[in-house]
C-alpha positions as CSV (number, residue, x, y, z in Angstrom):
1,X,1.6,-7.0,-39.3
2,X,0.0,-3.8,-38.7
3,X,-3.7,-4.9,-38.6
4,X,-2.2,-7.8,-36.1
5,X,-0.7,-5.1,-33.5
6,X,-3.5,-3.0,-33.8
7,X,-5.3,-6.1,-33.0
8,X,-3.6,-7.1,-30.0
9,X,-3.8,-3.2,-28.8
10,X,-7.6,-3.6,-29.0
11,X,-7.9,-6.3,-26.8
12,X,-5.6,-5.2,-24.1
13,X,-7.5,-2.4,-23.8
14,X,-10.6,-4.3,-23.7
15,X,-9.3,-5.9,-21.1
16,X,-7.8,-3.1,-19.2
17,X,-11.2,-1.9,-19.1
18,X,-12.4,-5.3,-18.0
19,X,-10.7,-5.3,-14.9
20,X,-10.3,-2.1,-14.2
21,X,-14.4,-2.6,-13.9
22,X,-13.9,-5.3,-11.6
23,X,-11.5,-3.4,-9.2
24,X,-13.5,-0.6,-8.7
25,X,-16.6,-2.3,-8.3
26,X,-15.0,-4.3,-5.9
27,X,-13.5,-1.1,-3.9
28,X,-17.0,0.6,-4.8
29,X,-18.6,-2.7,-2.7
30,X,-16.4,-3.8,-0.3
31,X,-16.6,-0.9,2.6
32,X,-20.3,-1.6,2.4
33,X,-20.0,-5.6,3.0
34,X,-20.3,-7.6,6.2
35,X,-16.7,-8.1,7.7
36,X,-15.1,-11.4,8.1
37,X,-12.4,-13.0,10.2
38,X,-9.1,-12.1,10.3
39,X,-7.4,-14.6,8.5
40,X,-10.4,-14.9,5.4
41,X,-9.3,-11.2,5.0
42,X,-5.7,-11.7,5.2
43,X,-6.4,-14.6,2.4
44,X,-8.9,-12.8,0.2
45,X,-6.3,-9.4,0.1
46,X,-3.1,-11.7,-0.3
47,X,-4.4,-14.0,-3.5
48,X,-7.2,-12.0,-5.0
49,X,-7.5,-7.9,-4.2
50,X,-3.6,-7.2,-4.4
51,X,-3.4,-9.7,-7.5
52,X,-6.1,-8.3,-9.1
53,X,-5.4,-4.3,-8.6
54,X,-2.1,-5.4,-10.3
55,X,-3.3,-7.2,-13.0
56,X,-3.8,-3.7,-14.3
57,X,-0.1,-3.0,-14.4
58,X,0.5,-5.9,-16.3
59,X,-2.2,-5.0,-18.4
60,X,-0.6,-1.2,-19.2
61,X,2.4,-2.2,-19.3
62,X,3.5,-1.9,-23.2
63,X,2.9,2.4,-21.6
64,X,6.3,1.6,-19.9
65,X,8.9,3.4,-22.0
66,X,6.3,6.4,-23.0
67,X,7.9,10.1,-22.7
68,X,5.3,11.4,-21.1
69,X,5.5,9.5,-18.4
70,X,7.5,11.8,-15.9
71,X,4.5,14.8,-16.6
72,X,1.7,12.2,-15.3
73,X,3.5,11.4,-12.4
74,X,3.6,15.5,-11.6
75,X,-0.6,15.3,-12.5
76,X,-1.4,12.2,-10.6
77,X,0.7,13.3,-7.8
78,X,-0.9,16.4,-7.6
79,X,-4.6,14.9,-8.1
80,X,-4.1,12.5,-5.2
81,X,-3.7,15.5,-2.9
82,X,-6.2,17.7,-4.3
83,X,-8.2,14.1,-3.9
84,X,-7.3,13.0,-0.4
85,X,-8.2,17.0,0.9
86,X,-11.5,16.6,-1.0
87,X,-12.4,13.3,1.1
88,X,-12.9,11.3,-2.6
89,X,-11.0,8.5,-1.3
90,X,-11.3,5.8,-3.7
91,X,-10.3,8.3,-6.4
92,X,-7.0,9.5,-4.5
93,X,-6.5,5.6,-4.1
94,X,-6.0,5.3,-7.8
95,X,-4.1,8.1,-8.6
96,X,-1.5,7.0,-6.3
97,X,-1.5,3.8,-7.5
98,X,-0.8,5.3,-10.7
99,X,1.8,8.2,-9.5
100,X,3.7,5.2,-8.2
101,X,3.4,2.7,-11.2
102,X,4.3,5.6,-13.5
103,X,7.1,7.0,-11.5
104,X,8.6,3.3,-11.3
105,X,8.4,3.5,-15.3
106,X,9.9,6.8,-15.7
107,X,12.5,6.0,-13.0
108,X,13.6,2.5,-15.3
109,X,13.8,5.3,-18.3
110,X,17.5,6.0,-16.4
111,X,19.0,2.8,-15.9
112,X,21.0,1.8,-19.2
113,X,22.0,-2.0,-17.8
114,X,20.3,-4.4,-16.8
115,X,23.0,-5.0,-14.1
116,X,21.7,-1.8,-12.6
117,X,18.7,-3.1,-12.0
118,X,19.9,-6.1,-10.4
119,X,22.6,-3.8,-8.5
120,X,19.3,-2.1,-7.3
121,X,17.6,-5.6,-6.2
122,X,20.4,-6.3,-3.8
123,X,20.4,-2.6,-2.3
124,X,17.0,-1.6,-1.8
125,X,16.0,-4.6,0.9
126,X,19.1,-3.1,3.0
127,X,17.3,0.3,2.8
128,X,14.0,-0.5,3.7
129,X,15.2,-2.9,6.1
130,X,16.5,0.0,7.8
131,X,14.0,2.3,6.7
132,X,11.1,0.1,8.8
133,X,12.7,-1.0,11.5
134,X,15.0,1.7,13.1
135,X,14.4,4.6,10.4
136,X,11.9,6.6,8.7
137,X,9.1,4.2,7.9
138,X,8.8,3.2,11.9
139,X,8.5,6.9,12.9
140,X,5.8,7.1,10.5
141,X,4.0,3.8,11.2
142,X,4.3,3.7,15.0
143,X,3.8,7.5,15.8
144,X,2.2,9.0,12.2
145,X,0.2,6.5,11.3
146,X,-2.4,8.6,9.5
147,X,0.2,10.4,7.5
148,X,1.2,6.5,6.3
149,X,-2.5,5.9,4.9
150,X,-2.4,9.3,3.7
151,X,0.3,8.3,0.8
152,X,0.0,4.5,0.7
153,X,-2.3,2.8,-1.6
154,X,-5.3,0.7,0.2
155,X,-6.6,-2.2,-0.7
156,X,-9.8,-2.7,1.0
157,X,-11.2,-6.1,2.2
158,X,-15.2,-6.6,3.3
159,X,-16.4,-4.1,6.0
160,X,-14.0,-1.1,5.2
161,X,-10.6,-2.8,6.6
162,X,-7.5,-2.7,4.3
163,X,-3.9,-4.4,4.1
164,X,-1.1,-0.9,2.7
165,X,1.6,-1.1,0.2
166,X,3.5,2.2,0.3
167,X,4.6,4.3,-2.8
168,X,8.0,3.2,-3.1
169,X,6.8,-0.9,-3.2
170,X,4.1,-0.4,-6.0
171,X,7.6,2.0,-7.4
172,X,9.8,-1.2,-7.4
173,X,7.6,-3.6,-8.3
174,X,6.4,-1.6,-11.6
175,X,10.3,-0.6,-11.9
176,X,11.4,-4.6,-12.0
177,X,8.2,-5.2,-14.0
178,X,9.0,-2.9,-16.9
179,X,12.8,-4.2,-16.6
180,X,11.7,-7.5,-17.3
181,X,9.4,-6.4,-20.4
182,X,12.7,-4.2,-21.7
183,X,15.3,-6.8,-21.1
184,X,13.2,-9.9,-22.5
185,X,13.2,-11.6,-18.9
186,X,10.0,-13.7,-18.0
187,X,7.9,-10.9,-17.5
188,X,4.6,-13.2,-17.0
189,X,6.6,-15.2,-14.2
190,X,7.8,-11.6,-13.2
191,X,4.3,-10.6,-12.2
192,X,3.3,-13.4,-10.8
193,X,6.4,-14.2,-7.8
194,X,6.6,-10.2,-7.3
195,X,2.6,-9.7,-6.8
196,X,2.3,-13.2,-4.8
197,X,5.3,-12.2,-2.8
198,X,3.8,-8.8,-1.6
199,X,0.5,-11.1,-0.5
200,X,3.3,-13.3,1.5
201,X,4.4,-10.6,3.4
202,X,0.2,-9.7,4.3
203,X,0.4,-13.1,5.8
204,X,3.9,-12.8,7.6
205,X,3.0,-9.6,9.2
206,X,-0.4,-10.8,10.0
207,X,1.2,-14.5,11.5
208,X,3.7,-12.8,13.4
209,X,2.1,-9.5,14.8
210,X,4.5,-7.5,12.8
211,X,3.1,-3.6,13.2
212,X,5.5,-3.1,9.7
213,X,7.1,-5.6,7.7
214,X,9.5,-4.4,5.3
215,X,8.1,-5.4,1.9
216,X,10.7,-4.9,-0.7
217,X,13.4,-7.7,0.3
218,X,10.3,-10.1,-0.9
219,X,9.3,-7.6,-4.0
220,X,13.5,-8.6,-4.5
221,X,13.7,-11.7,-4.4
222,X,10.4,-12.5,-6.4
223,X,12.3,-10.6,-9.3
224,X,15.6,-12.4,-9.1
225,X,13.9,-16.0,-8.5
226,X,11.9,-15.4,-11.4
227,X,14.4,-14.5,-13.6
228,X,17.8,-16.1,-11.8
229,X,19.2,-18.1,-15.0
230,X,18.1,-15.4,-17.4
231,X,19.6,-12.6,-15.4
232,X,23.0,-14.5,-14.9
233,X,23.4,-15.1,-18.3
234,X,22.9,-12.1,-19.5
235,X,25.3,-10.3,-17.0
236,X,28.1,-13.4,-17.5
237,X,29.3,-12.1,-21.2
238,X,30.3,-8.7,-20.1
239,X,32.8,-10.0,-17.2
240,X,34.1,-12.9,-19.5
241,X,35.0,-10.4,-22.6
242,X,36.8,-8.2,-20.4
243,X,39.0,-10.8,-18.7
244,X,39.3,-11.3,-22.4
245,X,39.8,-7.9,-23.7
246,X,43.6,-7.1,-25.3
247,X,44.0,-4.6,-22.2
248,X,43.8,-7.7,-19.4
249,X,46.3,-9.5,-21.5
């Protein structure tokens, strides 16, 4: 049993490694290729470069419930502004990917139900709703833009050009990820409708000429459609024992 989990440890590593190579190769390359149309970007980000950064988080993603998690979310943090000030872009890039991922880990370290996590599915679409369309995301996007790239996470296409997923979405997403790994959900179908929903929105934006489209009703909804049966069974058991519960008799 032993020699078998060591085993399997190996060779996520191996693969972590793996495509971890890939993606920065590809970020090393693509400022330094010809650009391409609009839409062959918007397609190339939306099924390949966003998928493939987070590959990696599904790849880490046994690191979920570590302790240590909340003191590499100071580091990172701190290394992704001591990065950006340096100019070492592609460096800063990745530790905020990582600041967020981790901090979304940490974050799930808090919730003790799994209905809290789907209590946190219905609520944060209404925020950031809000958030990008009359709050503090527009201000930021429509007047601050520079600030935005600043703290957002890039993820480049040919010719230097790149489609921006803020901290709080890579938050969630690794947040519902890690849920569905600690609750026995479908994590693999977890990845997959959360990752390819974020690529939707690229395309929605892009169709409709949206300067900011809010990204975490779709991060949502990816969750609770991948998971819909599994979720409502496990939250039915605790409302029918306490209808059944001596005290509501």
């Amino acid at each position: 049993m032993g020699i078998a989990a060591s085993l399997l440890a190996c060779r996520r590593v191996t693969a972590f490694v793996a495509v971890a190579a890939a993606v920065c190769a590809w970020f090393l390359t693509a400022p330094h290729l010809a650009r391409i149309g609009l839409w062959p970007a918007i397609v190339l980000v939306s099924v390949a470069i966003i998928p493939g950064t987070l590959l990696l988080v599904l790849v880490a993603l046994p690191l979920w419930d570590r302790r240590w998690l909340f003191i590499a979310v100071a580091v990172l943090a701190l290394a992704a502004f001591l990065l950006t000030i340096a100019d070492l872009g592609l460096a800063a890039n990745f530790a905020k990917l990582w600041a967020a991922v981790f901090a979304g880990w940490a974050f799930l370290r808090l919730f003790e139900r799994l209905s809290w996590v789907v209590l946190v599915a219905f609520v944060i679409p209404l925020v950031d709703i809000i958030s990008v369309w009359k709050g503090p995301t527009h201000s930021i996007t429509q007047h601050h833009f520079g600030v935005y790239t600043a703290v957002a996470i890039a993820f480049l296409v040919p010719g230097g050009g790149a489609a921006y997923l803020g901290p709080p979405d890579i938050l969630f997403y690794a947040l519902f990820l890690a849920a569905a790994a600690h609750w026995n959900l479908r994590v693999g179908w977890t990845w997959l409708a959360t990752t390819f929903m974020y690529g939707f929105t690229v395309i929605i934006a892009t169709a409709f000429e949206v300067g900011g489209l809010p990204a975490l009703p779709f991060l949502s909804f990816g969750f609770l459609a991948a998971n819909a049966d599994l979720l409502w069974r496990a939250m039915r058991p605790s409302a029918d024992s306490s209808e059944s519960s001596p005290a509501s008799s």
